[in-house]
N, C-alpha and C positions, 0 to 999 in steps of 0.2 A: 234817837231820831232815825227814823226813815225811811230808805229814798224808793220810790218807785217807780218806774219807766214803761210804757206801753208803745212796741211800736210794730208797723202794720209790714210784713215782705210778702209778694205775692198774696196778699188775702189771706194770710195766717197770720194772727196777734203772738207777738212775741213777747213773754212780761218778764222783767228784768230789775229783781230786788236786792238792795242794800242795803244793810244794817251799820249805820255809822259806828257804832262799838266798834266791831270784832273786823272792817275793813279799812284801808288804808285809803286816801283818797287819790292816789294815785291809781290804782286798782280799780276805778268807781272810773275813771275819766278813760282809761284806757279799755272797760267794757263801753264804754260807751261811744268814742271815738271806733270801735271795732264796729258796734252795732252802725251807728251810721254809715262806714264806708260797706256793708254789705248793702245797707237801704240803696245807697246809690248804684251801688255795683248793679243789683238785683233791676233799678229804676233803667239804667242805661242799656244792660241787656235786652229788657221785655221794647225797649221804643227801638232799637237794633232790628229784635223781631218782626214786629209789625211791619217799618216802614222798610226793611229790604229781602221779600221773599226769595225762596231760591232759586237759583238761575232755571232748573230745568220744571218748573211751576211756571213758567212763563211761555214756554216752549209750546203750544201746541203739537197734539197726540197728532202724526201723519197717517194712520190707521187705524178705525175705530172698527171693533170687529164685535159682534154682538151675534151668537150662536144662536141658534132658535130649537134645531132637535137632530137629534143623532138616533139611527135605530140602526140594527140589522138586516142585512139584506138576507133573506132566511134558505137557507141550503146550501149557503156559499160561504167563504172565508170575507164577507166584503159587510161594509158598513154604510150609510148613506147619513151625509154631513150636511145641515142646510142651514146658511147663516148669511148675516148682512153687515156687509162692510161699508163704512164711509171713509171715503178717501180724501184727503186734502186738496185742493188747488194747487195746481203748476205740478206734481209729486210725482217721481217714478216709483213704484212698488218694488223694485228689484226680479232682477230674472230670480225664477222660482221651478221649480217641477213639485206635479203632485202622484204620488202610486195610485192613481186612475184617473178617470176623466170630470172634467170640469166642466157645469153648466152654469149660464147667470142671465140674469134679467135686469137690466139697466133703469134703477128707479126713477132717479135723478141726476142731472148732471150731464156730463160725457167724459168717455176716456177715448185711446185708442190702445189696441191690444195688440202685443207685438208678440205672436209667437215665432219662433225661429224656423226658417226654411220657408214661412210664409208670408204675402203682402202684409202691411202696417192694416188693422180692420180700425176706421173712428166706430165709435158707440156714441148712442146719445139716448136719450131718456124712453122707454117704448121698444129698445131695442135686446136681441138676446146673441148671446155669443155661446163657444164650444169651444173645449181646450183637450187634446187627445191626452190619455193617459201618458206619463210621462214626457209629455213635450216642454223643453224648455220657452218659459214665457215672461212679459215683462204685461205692465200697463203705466200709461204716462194720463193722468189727468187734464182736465181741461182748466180753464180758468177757474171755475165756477165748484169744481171739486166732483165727485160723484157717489152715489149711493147705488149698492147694486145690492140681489138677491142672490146668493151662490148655491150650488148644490153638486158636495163632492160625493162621488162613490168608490172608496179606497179600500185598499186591505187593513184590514183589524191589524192592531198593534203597531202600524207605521205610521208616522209623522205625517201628519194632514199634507204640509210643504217645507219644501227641505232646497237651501239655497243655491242655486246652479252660479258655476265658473263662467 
């Protein structure tokens, strides 16, 4: 006589046979008791999965930064970087400097730009700003978040921005 067992983990058929001759029946209960507490182990993990994703999946991204095109600035050691940032609501960027100057056009939204040594500037959608090569700078978003157009021209091989004290 015997015994045959089909059972299903994750989407793979697991087949599990027994020859009543040559096995003992303790042997038959004890693969089987094994195979079960996997089923369920396997069953409790994947509903684990599902219903509690992980903490930083829940987190909205504070900077969303989506490059558009990098070339050479041609007879110079310099690069020209132009890309479009969405900013979160309420969010300060972090004081920053960049190895040259900064230009942007305010898609959406508004911020205010706080470079150092000068007035607090608000932006708001329609509007363009100017950040002098290596000026230490910040931006604090508005309620509503913003979207702006940037465009760096820095020296080759340096870190687009690098985080200021």
């Amino acid at each position: 006589m015997a015994l045959r067992m089909l059972a299903v983990a994750d989407g793979a058929e697991v087949e599990v046979r027994a020859v009543h001759s040559g096995v003992l029946r303790e042997d038959l209960m004890f693969k089987y008791v094994v195979i079960s507490v996997a089923l369920v182990t396997f069953g409790i993990v994947g509903l684990l999965n599902v219903t509690e994703p992980p903490a930083f999946a829940q987190q909205p991204q504070p900077i969303k930064r989506t490059p558009l095109q990098k070339f050479d600035v041609p007879g110079t050691n310099y690069e020209t970087v132009i890309g479009i940032a969405e900013i979160a609501p309420n969010l300060n960027v972090g004081r920053h400097t960049h190895p040259g100057p900064e230009s942007g056009y305010v898609l959406e939204g508004d911020f205010t730009l706080l470079v150092e040594g000068q007035p607090p500037l608000p932006l708001k959608a329609g509007d363009s700003y100017k950040v002098p090569s290596g000026a230490i700078h910040d931006a604090r978003s508005g309620d509503k978040g913003a979207k702006v157009i940037a465009t760096y021209v820095v020296e080759k091989g340096k870190p687009l921005a690098s985080p200021a004290p």
